[in-house]
C-alpha positions as CSV (number, residue, x, y, z in Angstrom):
1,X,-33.9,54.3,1.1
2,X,-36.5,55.1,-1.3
3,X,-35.6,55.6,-5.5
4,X,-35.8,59.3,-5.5
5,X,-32.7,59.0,-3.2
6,X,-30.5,57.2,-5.0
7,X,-31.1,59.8,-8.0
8,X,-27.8,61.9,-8.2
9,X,-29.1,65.1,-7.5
10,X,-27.1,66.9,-9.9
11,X,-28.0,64.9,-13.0
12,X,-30.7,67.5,-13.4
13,X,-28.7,70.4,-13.4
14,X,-26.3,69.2,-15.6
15,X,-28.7,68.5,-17.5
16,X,-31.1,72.1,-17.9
17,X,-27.3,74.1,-18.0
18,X,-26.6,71.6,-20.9
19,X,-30.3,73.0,-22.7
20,X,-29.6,76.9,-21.7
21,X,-27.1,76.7,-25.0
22,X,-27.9,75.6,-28.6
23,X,-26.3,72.2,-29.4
24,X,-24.2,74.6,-32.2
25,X,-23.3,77.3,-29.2
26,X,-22.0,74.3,-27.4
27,X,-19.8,73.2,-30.0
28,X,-18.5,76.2,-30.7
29,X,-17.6,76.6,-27.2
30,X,-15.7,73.6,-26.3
31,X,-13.8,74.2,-29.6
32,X,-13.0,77.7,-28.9
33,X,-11.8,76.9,-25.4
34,X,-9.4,73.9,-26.5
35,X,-7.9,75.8,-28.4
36,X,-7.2,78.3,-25.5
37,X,-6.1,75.3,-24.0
38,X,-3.8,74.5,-26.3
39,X,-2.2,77.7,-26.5
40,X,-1.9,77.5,-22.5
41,X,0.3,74.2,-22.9
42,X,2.6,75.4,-25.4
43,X,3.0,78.8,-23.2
44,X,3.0,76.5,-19.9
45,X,0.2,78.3,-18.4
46,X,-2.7,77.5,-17.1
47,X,-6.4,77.3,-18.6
48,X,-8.9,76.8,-15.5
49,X,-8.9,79.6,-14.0
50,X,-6.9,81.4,-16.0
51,X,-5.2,84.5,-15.2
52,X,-6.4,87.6,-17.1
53,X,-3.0,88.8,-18.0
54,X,-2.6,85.3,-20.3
55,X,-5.9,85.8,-22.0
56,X,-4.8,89.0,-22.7
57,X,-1.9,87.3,-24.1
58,X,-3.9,85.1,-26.4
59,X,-6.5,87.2,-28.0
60,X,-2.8,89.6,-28.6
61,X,-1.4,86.1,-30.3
62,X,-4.6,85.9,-32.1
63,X,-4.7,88.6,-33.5
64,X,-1.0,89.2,-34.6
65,X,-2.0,85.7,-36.7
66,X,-4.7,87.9,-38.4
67,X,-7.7,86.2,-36.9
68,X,-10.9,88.6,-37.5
69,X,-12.0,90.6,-34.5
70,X,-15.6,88.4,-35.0
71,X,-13.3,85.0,-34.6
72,X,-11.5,86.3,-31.4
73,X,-14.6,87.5,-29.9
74,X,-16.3,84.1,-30.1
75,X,-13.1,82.7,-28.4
76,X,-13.4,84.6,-25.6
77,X,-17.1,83.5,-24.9
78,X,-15.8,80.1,-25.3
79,X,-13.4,81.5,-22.5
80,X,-15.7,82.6,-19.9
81,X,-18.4,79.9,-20.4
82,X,-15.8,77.2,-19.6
83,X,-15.2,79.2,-16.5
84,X,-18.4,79.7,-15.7
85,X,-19.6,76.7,-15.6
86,X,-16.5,75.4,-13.6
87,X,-17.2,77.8,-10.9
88,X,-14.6,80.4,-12.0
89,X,-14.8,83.9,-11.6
90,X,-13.9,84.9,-15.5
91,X,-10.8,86.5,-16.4
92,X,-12.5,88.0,-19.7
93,X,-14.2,90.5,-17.7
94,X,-10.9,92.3,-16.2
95,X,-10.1,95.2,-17.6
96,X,-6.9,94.6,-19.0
97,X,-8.1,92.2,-21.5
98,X,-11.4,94.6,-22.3
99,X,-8.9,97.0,-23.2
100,X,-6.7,94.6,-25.4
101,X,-10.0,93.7,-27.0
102,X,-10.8,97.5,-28.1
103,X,-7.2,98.1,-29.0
104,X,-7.4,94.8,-31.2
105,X,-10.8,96.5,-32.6
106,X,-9.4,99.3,-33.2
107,X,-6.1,98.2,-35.1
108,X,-8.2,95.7,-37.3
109,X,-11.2,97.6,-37.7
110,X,-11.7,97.4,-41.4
111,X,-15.3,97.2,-43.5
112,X,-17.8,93.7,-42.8
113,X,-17.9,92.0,-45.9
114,X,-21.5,91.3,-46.8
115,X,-22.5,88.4,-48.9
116,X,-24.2,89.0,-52.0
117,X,-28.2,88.3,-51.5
118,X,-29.4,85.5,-53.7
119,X,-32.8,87.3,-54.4
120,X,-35.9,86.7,-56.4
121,X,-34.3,88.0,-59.7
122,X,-31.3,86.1,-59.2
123,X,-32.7,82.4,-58.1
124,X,-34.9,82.2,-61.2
125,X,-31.6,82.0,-62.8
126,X,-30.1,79.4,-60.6
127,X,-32.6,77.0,-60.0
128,X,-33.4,77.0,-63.9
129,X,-29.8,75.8,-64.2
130,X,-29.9,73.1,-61.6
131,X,-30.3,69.4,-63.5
132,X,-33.6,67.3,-63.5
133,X,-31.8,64.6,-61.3
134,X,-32.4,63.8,-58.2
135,X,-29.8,66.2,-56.6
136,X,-31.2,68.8,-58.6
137,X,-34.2,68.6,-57.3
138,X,-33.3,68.5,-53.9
139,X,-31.0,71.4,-54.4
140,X,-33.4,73.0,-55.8
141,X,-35.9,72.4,-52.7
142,X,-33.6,73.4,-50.5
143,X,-33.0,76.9,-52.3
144,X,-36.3,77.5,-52.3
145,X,-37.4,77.0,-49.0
146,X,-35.0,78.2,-47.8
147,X,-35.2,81.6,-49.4
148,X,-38.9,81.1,-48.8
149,X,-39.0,81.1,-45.1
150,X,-35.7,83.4,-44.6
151,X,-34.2,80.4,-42.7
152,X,-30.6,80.2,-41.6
153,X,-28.5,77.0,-42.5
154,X,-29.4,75.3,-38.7
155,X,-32.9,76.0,-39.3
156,X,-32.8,74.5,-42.6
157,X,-31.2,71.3,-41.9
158,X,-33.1,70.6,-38.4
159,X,-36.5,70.4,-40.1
160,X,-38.5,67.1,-40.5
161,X,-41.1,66.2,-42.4
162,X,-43.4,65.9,-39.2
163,X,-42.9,69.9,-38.9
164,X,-44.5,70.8,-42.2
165,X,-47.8,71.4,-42.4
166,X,-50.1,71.5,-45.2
167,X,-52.8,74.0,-46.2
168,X,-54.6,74.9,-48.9
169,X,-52.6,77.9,-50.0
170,X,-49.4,76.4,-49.0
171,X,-47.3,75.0,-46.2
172,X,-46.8,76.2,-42.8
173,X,-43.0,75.4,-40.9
174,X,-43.0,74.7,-37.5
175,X,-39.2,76.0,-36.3
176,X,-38.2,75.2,-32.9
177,X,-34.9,76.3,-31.1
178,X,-33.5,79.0,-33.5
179,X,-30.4,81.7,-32.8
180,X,-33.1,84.8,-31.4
181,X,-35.5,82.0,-30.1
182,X,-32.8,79.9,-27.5
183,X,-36.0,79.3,-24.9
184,X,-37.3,77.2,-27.8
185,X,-40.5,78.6,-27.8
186,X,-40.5,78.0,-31.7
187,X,-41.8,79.6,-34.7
188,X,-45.0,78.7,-37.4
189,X,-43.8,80.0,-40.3
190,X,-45.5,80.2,-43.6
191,X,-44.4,79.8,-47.4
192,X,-47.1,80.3,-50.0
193,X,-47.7,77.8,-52.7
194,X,-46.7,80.9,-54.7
195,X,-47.1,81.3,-58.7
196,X,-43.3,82.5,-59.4
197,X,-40.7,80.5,-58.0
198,X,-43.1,77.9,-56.5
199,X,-41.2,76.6,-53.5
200,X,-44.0,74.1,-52.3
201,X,-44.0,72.6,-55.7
202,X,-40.6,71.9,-55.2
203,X,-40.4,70.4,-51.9
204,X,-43.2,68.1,-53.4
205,X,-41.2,66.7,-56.1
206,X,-37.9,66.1,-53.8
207,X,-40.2,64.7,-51.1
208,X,-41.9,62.0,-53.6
209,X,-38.9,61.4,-55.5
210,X,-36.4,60.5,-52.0
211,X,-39.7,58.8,-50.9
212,X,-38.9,60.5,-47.4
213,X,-42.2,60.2,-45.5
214,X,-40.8,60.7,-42.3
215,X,-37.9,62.5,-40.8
216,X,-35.2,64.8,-42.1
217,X,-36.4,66.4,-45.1
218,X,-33.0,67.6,-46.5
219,X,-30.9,64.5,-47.0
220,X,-27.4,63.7,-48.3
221,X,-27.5,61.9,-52.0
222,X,-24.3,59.3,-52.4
223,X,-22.6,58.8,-56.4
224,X,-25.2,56.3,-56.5
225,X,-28.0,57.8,-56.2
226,X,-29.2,56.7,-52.8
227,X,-30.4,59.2,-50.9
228,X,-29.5,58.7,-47.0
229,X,-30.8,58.7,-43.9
230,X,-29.0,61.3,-42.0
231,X,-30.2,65.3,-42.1
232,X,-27.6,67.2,-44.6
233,X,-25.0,69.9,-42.4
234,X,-25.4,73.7,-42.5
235,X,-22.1,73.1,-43.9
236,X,-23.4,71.3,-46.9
237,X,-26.3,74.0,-47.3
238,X,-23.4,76.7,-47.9
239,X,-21.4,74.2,-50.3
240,X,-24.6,73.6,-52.5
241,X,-25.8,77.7,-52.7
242,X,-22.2,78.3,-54.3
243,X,-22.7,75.3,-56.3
244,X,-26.0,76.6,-57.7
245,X,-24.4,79.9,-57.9
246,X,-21.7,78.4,-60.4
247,X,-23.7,77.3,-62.7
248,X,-25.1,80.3,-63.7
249,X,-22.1,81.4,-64.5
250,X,-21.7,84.2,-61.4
251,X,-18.9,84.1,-58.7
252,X,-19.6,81.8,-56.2
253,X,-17.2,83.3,-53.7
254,X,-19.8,86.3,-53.6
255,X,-22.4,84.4,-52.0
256,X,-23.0,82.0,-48.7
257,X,-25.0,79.9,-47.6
258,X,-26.6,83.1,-45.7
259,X,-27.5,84.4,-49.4
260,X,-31.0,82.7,-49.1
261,X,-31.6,84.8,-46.3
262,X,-30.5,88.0,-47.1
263,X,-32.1,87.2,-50.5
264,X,-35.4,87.1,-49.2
265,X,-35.3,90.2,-47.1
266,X,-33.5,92.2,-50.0
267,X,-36.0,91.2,-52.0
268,X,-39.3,91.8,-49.7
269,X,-37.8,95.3,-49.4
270,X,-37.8,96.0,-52.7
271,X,-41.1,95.4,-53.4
272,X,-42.1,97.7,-51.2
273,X,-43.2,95.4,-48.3
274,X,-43.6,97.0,-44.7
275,X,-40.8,96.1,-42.6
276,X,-42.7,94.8,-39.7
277,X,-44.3,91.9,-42.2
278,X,-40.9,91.2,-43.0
279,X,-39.8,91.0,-39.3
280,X,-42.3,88.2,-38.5
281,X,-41.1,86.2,-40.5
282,X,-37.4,86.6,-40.7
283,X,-37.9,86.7,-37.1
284,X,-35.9,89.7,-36.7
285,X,-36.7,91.4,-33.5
286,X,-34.9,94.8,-34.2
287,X,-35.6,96.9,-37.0
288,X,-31.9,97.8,-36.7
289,X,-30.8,94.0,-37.1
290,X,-33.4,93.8,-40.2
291,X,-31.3,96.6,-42.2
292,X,-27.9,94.7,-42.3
293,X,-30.0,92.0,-44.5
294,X,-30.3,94.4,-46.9
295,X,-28.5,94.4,-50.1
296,X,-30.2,96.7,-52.4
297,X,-27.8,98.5,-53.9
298,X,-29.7,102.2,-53.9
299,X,-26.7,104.5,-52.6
300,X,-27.7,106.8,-55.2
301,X,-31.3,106.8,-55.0
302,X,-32.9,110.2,-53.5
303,X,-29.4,111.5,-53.4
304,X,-29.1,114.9,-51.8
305,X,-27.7,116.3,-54.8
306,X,-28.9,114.8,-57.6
307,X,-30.9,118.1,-59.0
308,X,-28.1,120.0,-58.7
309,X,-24.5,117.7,-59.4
């Protein structure tokens, strides 16, 4: 019996359903569906298969506990994933518990909350505040290039030094696996050296003062100054914008670590930029999608009745 027998022949399926999802999808499933799990145990149901009438049951519980309608959403996905992938029909898609959903939706339907962008304006401010230290100027790196390239927190974290690229007017990024790119075809994404905020300048000085020369650019500092080897969380990205945001003196709770973002494209608007230059390179692939990044606040501009009120 040759090698290529002995090879279980399912090891490579596992393997490409495994890649189909984001490492952070993944996650987020398995967590969403033991908690399902958990509510089946106490209830003394069962999980896999379920029966539609108990998810129906669930999301109900879930939302009686005043879970958003965003948060009970995800859960189901979790849901029918881990049925999927067992074999299972799914029980999400039976109509009773598509009609608890939109009754849910319905009952808790109340306005998104939007996250203040951290724009141009705004991140002079903060990053004039951050401390010459060696967090500072990390922090201060990260807020920058981040706003910069319009990354999300994932995107941000994920990048190593082997993925930027130097040119003569500034860097380019080279994004792989992102939320609207899951084949991982990847993204070259470019940040002037610029003559404002200067975000290449400040990647510089974090880069030389870590002495990171390979790997994970954006790493954790300990109280003694040692910076680390390991690649920051998304979680830590969000913890660090509010931090930045404090010290100006603003309300942190405004803003997330999506500020940077949102910032960005708030602020390219603004200016006047055409939305399709925008689009490439927040990687937006709807024009519809692009306009709930934007923050301006100009309700009142061109108003209908503003000659005559």
């Amino acid at each position: 019996m040759s090698s290529s027998e002995l090879v279980d022949p399912m090891a490579s399926v596992r393997t490409y359903l495994e890649a189909e999802k984001s490492d952070n999808t993944r996650r987020g499933y398995k967590n969403d569906f033991a908690d399902f799990t958990t509510w089946c145990e106490r209830q003394a149901k069962t999980a896999l298969p379920a029966e539609p009438i108990d998810v129906a049951a669930y999301i109900s519980a879930l939302a009686d506990r005043g879970l958003k309608t965003s948060t009970i959403q995800r859960r189901l996905s979790g849901i029918a994933a881990a049925h999927k992938a067992a074999g299972f029909e799914t029980p999400t898609t039976a109509e009773g518990v598509k009609a608890t959903m939109r009754g849910i939706r319905r009952t808790l339907r109340s306005p998104k909350t939007k996250k203040a962008p951290t724009t141009a304006q705004l991140l002079v401010r903060v990053i004039a505040a951050l401390p010459n230290t060696l967090t500072g100027l990390r922090d201060r790196a990260i807020l920058l290039i981040a706003f910069a390239a319009a990354l999300r927190r994932s995107e941000l974290v994920a990048i190593n030094l082997e993925q930027v690229d130097r040119r003569e007017r500034g860097i380019l990024l080279h994004i792989g696996r992102s939320k609207t790119d899951q084949d991982g075809k990847g993204s070259i994404l470019p940040i002037p050296a610029g003559k404002q905020l200067r975000p290449v300048e400040a990647l510089n000085a974090w880069l030389d003062a870590a002495g990171i020369t390979a790997g994970a650019i954006f790493r954790p500092i300990d109280k003694h100054g040692h910076v680390g080897t390991d690649r920051l969380t998304d979680r830590s990205v969000a913890r660090i914008v509010k931090s930045a945001i404090a010290g100006t003196g603003l309300d942190q709770s405004l803003f997330s670590g999506h500020s940077m973002r949102a910032g960005f494209i708030t602020s390219s608007l603004d200016s006047g930029v055409d939305a399709l230059k925008i689009m490439k390179q927040s990687r937006h692939v709807k024009v519809d999608t692009l306009k709930e990044y934007d923050r301006r606040e100009n309700d009142f501009d061109h108003h209908a009745g503003e000659d005559f009120l």
